[in-house]
C-alpha positions in Angstrom: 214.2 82.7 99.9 211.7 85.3 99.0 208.1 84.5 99.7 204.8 86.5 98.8 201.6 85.3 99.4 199.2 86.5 96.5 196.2 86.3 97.9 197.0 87.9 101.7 199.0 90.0 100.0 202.0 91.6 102.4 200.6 90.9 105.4 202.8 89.0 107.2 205.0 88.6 110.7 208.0 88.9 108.4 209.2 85.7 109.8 209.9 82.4 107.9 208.7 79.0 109.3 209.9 75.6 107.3 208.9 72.1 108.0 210.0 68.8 106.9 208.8 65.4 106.3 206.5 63.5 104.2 203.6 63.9 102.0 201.4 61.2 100.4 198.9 60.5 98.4 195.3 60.5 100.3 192.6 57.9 98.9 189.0 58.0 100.3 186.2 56.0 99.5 183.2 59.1 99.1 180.4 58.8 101.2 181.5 57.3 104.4 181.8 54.3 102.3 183.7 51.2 103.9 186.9 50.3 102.0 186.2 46.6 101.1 182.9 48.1 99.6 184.7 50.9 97.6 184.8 51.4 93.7 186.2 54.7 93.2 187.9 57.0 95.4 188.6 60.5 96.2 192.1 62.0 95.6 194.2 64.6 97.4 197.4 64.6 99.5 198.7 65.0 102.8 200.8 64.6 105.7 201.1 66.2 109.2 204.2 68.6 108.2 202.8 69.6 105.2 199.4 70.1 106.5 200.7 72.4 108.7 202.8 74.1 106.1 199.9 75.1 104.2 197.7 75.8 107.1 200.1 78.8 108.0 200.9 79.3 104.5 196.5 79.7 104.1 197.3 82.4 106.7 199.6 84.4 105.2 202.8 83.3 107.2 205.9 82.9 104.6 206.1 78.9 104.8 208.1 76.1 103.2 208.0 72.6 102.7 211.0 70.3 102.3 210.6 66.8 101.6 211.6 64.2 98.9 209.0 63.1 96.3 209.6 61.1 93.1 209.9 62.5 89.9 206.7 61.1 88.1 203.3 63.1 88.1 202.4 61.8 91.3 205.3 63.6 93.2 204.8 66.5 90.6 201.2 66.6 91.9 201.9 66.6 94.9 204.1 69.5 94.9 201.8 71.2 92.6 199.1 70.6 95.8 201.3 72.4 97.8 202.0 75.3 95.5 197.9 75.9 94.8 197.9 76.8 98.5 201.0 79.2 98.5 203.5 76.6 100.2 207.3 77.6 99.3 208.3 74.4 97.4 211.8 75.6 96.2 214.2 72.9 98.2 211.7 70.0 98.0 213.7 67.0 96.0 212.6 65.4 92.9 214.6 62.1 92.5 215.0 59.3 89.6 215.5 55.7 90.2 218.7 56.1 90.7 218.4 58.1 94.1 215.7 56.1 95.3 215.1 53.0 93.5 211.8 52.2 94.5 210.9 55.9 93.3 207.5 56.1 94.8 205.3 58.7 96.5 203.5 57.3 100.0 200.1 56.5 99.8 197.7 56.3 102.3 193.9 55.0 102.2 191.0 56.6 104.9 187.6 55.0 105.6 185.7 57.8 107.1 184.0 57.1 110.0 180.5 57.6 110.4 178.0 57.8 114.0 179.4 55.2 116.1 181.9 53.4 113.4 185.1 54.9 114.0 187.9 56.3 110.8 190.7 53.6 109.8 193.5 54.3 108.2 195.8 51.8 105.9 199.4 53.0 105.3 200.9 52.1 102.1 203.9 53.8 102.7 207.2 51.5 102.8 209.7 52.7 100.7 208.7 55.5 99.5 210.9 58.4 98.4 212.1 60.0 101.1 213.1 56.7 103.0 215.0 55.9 100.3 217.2 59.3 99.8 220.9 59.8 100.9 220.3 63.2 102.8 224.0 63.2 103.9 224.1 64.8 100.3 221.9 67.8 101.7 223.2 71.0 102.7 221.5 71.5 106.3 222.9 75.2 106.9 222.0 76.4 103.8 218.6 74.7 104.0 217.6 76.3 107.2 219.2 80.1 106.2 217.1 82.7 106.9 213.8 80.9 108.7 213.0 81.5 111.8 211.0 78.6 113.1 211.6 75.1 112.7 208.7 72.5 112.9 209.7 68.8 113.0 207.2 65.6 114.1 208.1 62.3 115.2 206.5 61.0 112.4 209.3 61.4 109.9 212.0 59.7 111.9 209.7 56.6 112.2 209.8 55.8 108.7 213.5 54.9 108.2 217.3 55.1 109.9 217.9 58.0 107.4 214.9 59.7 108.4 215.9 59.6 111.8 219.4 61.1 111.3 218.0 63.8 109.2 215.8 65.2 112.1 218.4 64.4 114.7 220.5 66.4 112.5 218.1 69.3 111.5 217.5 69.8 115.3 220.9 70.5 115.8 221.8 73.1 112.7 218.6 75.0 113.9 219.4 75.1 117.6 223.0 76.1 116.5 221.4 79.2 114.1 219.1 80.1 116.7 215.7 78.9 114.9 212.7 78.5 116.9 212.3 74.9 117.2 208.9 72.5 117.8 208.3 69.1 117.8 204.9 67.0 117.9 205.6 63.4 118.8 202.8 62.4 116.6 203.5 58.8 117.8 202.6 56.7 114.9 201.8 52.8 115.9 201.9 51.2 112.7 205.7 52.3 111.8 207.6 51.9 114.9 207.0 50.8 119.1 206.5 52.8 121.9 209.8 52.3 123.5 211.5 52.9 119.7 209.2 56.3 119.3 210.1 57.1 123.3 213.8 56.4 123.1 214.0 59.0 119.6 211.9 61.8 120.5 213.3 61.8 124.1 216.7 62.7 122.7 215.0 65.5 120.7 213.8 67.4 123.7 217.2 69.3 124.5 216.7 71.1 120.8 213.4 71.7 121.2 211.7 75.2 122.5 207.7 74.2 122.0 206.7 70.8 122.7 203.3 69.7 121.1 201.8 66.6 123.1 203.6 64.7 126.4 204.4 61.7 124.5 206.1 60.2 123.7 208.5 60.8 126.0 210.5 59.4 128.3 210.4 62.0 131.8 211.7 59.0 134.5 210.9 59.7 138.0 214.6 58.3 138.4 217.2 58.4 135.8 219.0 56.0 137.4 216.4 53.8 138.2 213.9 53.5 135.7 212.0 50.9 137.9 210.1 53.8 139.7 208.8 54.7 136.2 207.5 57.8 134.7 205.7 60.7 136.1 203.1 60.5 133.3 202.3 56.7 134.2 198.7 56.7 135.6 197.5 60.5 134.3 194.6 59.8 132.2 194.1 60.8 128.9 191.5 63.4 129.6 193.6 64.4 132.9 192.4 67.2 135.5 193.7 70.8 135.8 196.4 69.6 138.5 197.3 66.8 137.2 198.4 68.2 133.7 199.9 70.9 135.6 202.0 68.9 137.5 203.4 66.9 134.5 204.2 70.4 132.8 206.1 71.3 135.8 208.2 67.7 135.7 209.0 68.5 132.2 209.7 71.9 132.4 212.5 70.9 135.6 214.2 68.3 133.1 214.1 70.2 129.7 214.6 73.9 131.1 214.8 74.6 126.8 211.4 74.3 126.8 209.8 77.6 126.7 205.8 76.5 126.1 204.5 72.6 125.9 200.6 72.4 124.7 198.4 69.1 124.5 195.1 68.7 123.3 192.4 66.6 125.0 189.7 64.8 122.5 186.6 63.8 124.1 184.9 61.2 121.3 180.8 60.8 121.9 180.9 59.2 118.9 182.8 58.9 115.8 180.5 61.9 114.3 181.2 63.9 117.6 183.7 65.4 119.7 184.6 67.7 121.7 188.9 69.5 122.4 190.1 71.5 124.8 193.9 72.2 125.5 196.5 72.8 128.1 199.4 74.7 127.9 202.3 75.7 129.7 203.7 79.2 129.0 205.7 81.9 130.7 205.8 80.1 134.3 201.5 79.3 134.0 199.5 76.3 132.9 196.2 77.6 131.2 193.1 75.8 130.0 191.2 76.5 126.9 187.7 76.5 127.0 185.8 73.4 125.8 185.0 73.3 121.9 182.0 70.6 121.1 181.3 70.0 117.1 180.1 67.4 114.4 182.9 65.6 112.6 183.3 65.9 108.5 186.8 64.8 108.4 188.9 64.2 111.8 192.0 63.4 110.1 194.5 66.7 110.5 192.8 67.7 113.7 196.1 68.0 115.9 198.1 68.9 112.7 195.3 71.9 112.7 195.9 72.6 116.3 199.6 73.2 116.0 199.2 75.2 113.4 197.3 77.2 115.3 199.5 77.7 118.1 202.2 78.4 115.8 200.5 81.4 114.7 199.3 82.6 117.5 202.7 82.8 118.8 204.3 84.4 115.6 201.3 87.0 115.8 202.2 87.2 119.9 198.5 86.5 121.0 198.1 86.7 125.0 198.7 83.0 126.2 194.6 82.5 126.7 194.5 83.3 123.5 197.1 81.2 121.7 195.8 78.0 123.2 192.2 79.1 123.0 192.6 79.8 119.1 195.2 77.0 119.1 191.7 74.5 119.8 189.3 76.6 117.6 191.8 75.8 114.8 191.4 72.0 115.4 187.7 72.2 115.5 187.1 73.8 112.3 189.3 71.3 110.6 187.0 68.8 111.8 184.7 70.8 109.3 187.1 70.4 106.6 187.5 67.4 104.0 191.2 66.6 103.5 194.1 66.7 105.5 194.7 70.5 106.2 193.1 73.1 108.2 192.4 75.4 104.7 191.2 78.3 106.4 192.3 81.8 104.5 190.5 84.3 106.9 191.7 84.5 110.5 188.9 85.9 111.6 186.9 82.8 111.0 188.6 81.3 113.7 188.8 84.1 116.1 185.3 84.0 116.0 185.1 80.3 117.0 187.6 81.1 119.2 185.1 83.7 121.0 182.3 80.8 120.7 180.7 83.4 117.7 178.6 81.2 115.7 176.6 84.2 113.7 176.8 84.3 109.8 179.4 86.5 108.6 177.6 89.3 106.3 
């Protein structure tokens, strides 16, 4: 599939990166109103694959988005969304009723958080389109011909047994064409349990080259006794140099595959403020980004926006400081950003966060 991006023009890895999964429609009470007090509310669309489709797409890397969306004006507008931001929409599936008979686009409502009142989210999500599509009908080998990376969430397979045999399935066709493959747990409370979300994405890991997060996972001190537990039980969630090291190195001795795993760490002062950093192992090292400390416009998308990130990095072969480092400066300017997505055109914008450059650019 041909790509050009009109507004970068040619200037591109040359490489193809496809993701799949589901967008939704995104309504938002304006203001940092509280939902119960709403009476309008703003419109726009999104969803962690797709964000992160037109992230990379924003900087000029050849991407595409496969998903299923009704055929009404909502789906239509969604795909429309996606196409105003140069995301490759040529496999995405339009169905009628009688593919999916509930033939509705996922919708999903965000009170904004404000000072110490923290964001809620309200799903509105069950069966919509794609949980509703027979995808033994899809052609997986001829989707994924000629891309190059693969980027999958555990998301998607939470939302229905067909969604889970897609990805289970995806993984394999891409590991068997070679693809470069990563996966973001992205565990997801309201749609399935911990042990459901552990039990799936653990037997994603063999397919998988970069990991994005350390849960969840299964990584059992003893696979033969899983009443010793798990290496990551007790590591906090803002966990020391050596003790994310150390959990890199237990994953990395299970899933040799992997070739980099990255995590973000999210410091919240309040719901207005927060500050990320990130750790990632790559090439036999774990590094440490530096610590990035901002005011909050729109938190949702913020680890969407930070794999992004490190997937450009690597498809632009950065120096590892520097993938993770602009990996974290993505995430905080997305926090800058209303909507889903990291829509940030000019890379330099967040090299220059990357390089803690806060001057005016003239």
């Amino acid at each position: 599939m041909e790509h050009f991006n009109p507004i970068l023009g040619h200037e591109t890895t040359g490489q193809k990166f496809i993701t799949c999964g589901e967008i939704m429609l995104r309504l938002t009470p304006p203001n940092y109103e509280k939902l119960r007090m709403a009476s309008n509310f703003e419109a726009s669309y999104g969803g962690s694959e797709a964000n992160i489709a037109l992230a990379l797409a924003n900087l000029g890397v050849d991407s595409t988005f496969f998903s299923v969306v009704p055929n009404n004006s909502l789906g239509k507008s969604a795909v429309r969304w996606l196409r105003s931001n140069d995301v490759h929409c040529t496999p995405m599936i339009l169905t009628e009723p009688n593919e999916t008979p509930s033939n509705r686009l996922g919708t999903y409502y965000l009170e904004t958080g404000y000072g110490i009142r923290p964001s809620k989210v309200i799903y509105d999500r069950k069966h919509s389109a794609i949980t509703e599509y027979d995808f033994s009908q899809v052609d997986l080998d001829a989707l994924l011909e000629g891309f190059d990376w693969l980027h999958l969430s555990g998301i998607t397979p939470a939302l229905a047994p067909n969604c889970r045999g897609l990805i289970i399935d995806m993984l394999k066709v891409a590991k068997k064409k070679g693809l470069t493959v990563s996966f973001d747990g992205n565990f997801r409370s309201t749609l399935w349990t911990w042990d459901e979300a552990r039990d799936f994405c653990t037997e994603c890991l063999p397919y998988v080259d970069v990991l994005l997060g350390i849960e969840p996972y299964h990584l059992w001190k003893d696979e033969n006794d899983h009443s010793k537990g798990d290496w990551k039980d007790g590591v906090p969630l803002q966990p020391s140099y050596e003790q994310q090291d150390e959990i890199f190195q237990h994953f990395i001795e299970r899933y040799p595959n992997l070739t980099c795993i990255a995590r973000h760490v999210r410091y919240a002062h309040s719901g207005s403020e927060n500050s990320l950093k990130a750790f990632m192992w790559y090439d036999g090292h774990t590094f440490e980004s530096k610590l990035f400390t901002f005011n909050i416009l729109d938190r949702v998308g913020g680890g969407d926006a930070f794999a992004s990130g490190l997937i450009y990095a690597m498809l632009h072969d950065y120096k590892a400081m520097d993938m993770i480092n602009f990996a974290v400066a993505s995430s905080a300017i997305k926090h800058t950003i209303h909507g889903d997505a990291n829509i940030t055109d000019d890379v330099s914008t967040i090299r220059n966060l990357m390089n803690m450059n806060y001057d005016i650019k003239r």
